[in-house]
BALUM-849255 format. One record per residue (C-alpha): x, y, z. Coordinates in steps of 0.05 Angstrom, whole numbers, plus 32768, in hexadecimal, padded with zeros to 4 digits. Example, Ala and Ser with C-alpha at 12.3 -4.5 7.8 and 13.67 -1.06 7.14 Angstrom:
2
80F67FA6809C;81117FEB808F;
END
This chain:
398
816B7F787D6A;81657FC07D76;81197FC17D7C;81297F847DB4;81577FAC7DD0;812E7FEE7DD3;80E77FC87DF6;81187FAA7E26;812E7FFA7E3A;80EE80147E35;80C57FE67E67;80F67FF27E99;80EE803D7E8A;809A80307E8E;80A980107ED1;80D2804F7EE4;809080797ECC;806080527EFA;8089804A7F3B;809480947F36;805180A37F2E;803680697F63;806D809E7F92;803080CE7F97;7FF7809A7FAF;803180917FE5;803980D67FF5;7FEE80E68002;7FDB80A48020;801380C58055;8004810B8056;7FD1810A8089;7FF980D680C0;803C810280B1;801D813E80D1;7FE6811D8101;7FFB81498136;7FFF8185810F;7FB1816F80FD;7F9F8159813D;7FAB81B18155;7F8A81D2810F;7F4981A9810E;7F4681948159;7F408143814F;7F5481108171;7F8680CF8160;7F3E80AC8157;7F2380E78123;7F6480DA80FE;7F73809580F9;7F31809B80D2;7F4680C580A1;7F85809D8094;7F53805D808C;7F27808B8063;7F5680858028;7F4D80418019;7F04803B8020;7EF280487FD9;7F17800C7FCE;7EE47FDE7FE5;7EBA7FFA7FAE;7EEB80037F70;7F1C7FCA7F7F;7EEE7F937F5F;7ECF7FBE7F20;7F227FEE7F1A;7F347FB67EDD;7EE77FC17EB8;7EF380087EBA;7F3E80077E9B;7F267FD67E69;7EF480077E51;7F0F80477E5B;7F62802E7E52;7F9580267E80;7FB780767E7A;7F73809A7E7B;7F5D80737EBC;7F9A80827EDA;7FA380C17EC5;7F5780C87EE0;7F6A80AB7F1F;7F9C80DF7F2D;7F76811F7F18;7F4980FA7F57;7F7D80FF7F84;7F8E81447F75;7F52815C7F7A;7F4681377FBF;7F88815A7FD8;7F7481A17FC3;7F34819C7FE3;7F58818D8024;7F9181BC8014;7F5681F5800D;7F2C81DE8049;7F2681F0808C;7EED81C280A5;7EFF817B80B7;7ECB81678093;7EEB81778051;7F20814F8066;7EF681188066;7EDC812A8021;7F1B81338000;7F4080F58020;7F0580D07FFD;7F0680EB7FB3;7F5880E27FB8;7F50809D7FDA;7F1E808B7F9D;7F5C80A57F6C;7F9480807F92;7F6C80317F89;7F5E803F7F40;7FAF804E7F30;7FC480187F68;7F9B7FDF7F4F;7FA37FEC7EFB;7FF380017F01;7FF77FC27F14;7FD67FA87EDF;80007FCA7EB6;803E7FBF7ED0;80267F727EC4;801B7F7B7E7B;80657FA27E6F;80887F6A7E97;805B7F2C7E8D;80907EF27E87;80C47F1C7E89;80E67F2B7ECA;80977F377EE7;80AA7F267F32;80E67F557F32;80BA7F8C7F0B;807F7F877F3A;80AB7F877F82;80D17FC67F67;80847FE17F54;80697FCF7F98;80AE7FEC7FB8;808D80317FA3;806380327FE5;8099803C8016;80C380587FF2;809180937FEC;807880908036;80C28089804B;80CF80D08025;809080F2803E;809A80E1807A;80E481088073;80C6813A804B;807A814C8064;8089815E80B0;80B8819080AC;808E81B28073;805081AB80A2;807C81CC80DD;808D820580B0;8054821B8089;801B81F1809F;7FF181BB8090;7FD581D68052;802481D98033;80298191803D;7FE681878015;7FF581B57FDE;803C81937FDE;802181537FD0;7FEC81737F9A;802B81917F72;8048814C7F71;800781247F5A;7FFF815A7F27;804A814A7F13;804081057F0F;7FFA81137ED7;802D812F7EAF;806280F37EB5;802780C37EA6;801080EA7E66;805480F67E4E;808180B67E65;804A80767E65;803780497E23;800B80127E26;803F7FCF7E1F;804D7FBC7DDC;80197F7D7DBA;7FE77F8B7DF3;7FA77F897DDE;7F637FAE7DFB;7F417F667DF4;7F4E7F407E36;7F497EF47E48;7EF57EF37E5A;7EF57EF77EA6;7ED37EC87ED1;7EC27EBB7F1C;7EF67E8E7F41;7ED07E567F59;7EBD7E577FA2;7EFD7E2F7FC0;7F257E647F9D;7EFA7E9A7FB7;7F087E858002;7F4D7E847FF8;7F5B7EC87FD8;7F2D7EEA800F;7F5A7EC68042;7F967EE6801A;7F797F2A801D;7F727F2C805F;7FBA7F15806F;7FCC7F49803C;7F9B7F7A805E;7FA77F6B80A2;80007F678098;7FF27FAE8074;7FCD7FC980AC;80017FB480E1;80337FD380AE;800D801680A7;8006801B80F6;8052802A80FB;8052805E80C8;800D807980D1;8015808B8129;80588077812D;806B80C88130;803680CC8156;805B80988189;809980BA8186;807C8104818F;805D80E581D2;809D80D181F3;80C2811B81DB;80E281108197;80C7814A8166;809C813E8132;80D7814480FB;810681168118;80CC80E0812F;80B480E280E4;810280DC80D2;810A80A580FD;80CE807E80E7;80DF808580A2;811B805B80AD;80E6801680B1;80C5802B8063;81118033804F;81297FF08061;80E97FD9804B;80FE7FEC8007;81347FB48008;810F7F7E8039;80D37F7E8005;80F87F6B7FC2;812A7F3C7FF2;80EC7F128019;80D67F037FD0;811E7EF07FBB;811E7EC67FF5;80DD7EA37FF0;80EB7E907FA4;81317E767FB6;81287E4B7FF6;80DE7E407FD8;80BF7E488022;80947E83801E;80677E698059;80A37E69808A;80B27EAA8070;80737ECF8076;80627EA980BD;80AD7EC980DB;809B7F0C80BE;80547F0F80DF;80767EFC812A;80B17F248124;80837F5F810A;80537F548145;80937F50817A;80B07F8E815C;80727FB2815F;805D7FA581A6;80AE7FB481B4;80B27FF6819A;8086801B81C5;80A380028203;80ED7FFA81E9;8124803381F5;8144801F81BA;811980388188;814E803B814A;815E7FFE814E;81127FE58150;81018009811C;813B7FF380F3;81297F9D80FF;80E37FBB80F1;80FC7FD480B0;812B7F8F809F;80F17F5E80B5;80AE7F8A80A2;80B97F808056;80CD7F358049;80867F1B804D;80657F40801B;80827F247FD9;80677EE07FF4;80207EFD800D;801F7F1F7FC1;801E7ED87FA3;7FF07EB27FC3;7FAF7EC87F9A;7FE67EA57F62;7FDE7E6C7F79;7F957E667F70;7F7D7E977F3A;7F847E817EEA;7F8C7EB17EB8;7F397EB57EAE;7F317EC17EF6;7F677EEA7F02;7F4D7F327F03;7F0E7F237F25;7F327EFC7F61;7F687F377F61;7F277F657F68;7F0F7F387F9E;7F4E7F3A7FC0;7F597F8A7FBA;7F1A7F907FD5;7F1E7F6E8012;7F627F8F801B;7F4C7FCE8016;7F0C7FB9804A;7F487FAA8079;7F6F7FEB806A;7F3A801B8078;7F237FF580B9;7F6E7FF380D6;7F82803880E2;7F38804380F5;7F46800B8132;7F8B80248138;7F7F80638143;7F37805A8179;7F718022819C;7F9F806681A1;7F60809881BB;7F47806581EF;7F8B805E8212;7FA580958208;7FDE808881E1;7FF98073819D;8013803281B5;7FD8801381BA;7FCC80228174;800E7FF98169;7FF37FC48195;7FBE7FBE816D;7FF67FB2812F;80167F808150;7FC67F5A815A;7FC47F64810D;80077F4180FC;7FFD7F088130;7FAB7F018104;7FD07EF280C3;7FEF7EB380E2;7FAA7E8980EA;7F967EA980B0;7FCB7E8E807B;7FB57E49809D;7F7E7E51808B;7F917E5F803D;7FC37E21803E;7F827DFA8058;7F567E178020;7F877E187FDF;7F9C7DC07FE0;7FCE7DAE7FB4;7FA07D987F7D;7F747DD47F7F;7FAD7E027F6B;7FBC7E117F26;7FFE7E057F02;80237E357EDE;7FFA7E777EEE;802A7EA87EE5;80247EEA7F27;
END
């Protein structure tokens, strides 16, 4: 009883471990965006030159998303992740210490390399702590992580870059990877009965294949609309007079309430079972808000539907690689699927941000957002044309 009793406790205190540490991929993902202005006067770049170093992050991805499980199988889950993170520290000093942009460049690379490996294998490990045991509340308080980071960067990081510079915002974000190596090493066990031996992987066949590409791009392409309002949405607000502190405060609110829409569109989707009406709402609404808020006076109250609405879909884009992967072809189609989000996720803010230099301003760059929502709609068609009822597996646990 006691020994019940104490795993129950101590996966719940593992999950604890991981979203904290996940908190610090959040934080540098945001570090550049929550100062672009400030970055835009040191180095002497444009909206463009920046919306390609946000994008920069994720472009490792495309390369360590598909082979991220191969490498934790032979190296373990806490080494690779505590690997990953040394990577991201290192990537932050170097920009922390640099004054060329290209050292930027450089650094956001090495840290972007660090930030896939930890996203893609915590959740991996979150799965084996929580595997039929409460695994879809687990996983959206895992994946809640994300915005709850950005939403406290985004509070935090301006009005350290205001008073000491951009350099103080990098360095702040180094201290707290470097906090979160020592949570890892000290607080994180590998779940009790797992075993280094995995189910032998094997290639989806080519049916499945189309459909988890299709779900990686809704994934990608919702994400990138996402990203566009925290990512130049202080940027917007700086351009019609608000200062950079209280745009980044304001903006914040959306990854707050995001916090509680993500968990509740999952909640919703299992209990009405109508994840497809759910996701295809979210994607309109999203678009509406987004092409509302540059052009709307109301910009609280935008920001706050943004924050209520922008969540819900993601618990039901999450599971549709479910509901065509078995356990044998599980980690390569999640690999597939990672990569081509992460494809996606660099390109975005790349498009976002050229969108924002050509006209001149950042709405355009939320424009283009609101293009990226509306794309998920044909899209997840698409996928329900793909994955027929008698080409989806039963029982395949997320």
């Amino acid at each position: 009883m006691f020994g019940r009793v104490f795993a129950l406790r101590n996966r719940w205190a593992i999950l604890a471990v991981l979203f904290t540490v996940r908190l610090t991929m959040a934080f540098q993902f945001q570090s550049v965006a929550a100062v672009a202005p400030l970055l835009g006067t040191k180095f002497g770049v444009s909206l463009a030159d920046i919306g390609i170093l946000i994008g920069l992050y994720f472009t490792p991805g495309i390369a360590l998303a598909l082979p991220g499980g191969a490498i934790s199988q032979k190296f373990g889950d806490k080494a690779t992740v505590t690997f990953a993170l040394v990577l991201m520290l290192i990537g932050e000093l170097a920009m922390a210490a640099s004054e060329q942009w290209g050292w930027q460049i450089a650094g956001r690379l090495v840290a972007g390399g660090g930030g896939v490996l930890l996203n893609v294998l915590m959740t991996k490990m979150i799965t084996d702590w929580f595997a039929g045991k409460e695994i879809a509340t687990a996983l959206a308080i895992f994946v809640n992580s994300w915005p709850a980071g950005i939403a406290i960067s985004l509070l935090m990081l301006p009005a350290i870059g205001i008073a000491q510079g951009v350099a103080a915002v990098y360095l702040t974000v180094a201290a707290l990877i470097a906090i979160g190596i020592a949570l890892l090493l000290a607080g994180y066990q590998a779940a009790p009965g797992v075993t280094t031996a995995a189910v032998a992987s094997a290639w989806p066949d080519g049916r499945a294949i189309l459909a988890v590409v299709a779900a990686g791009l809704i994934w990608g392409l919702f994400n990138t609309g996402f990203a566009i309002i925290f990512s130049f949405g202080p940027t917007l607000l700086t351009e019609r007079g608000w200062s950079i502190t209280a745009a980044g405060s304001a903006i914040s609110i959306v990854l707050w309430l995001s916090v509680v829409s993500v968990p509740a569109g999952g909640l919703l989707a299992d209990r009405f079972k109508r994840p497809h009406a759910i996701m295809t709402a979210g994607f309109l609404i999203v678009a509406a808000l987004m092409l509302g808020l540059p052009r709307g006076d109301a910009v609280i109250a935008l920001v706050i539907a943004l924050g209520l609405v922008g969540g819900l879909p993601a618990g039901p884009i999450m599971s549709l690689p479910a509901t065509v992967l078995l356990p044998a072809t599980r980690a390569i189609g999640m690999g597939i699927f990672y990569t081509v989000y992460y494809a996606v996720m660099m390109l975005g803010p790349v498009i976002g941000g050229a969108c924002a230099k050509r006209y001149g301003t950042a709405a355009a760059a939320f424009d283009f957002g609101a293009v990226a929502a509306l794309l998920c709609l044909p899209l997840l068609l698409a996928f329900n044309r793909i994955v027929t009822p008698a080409a989806r597996p039963q029982a395949v646990s997320p």
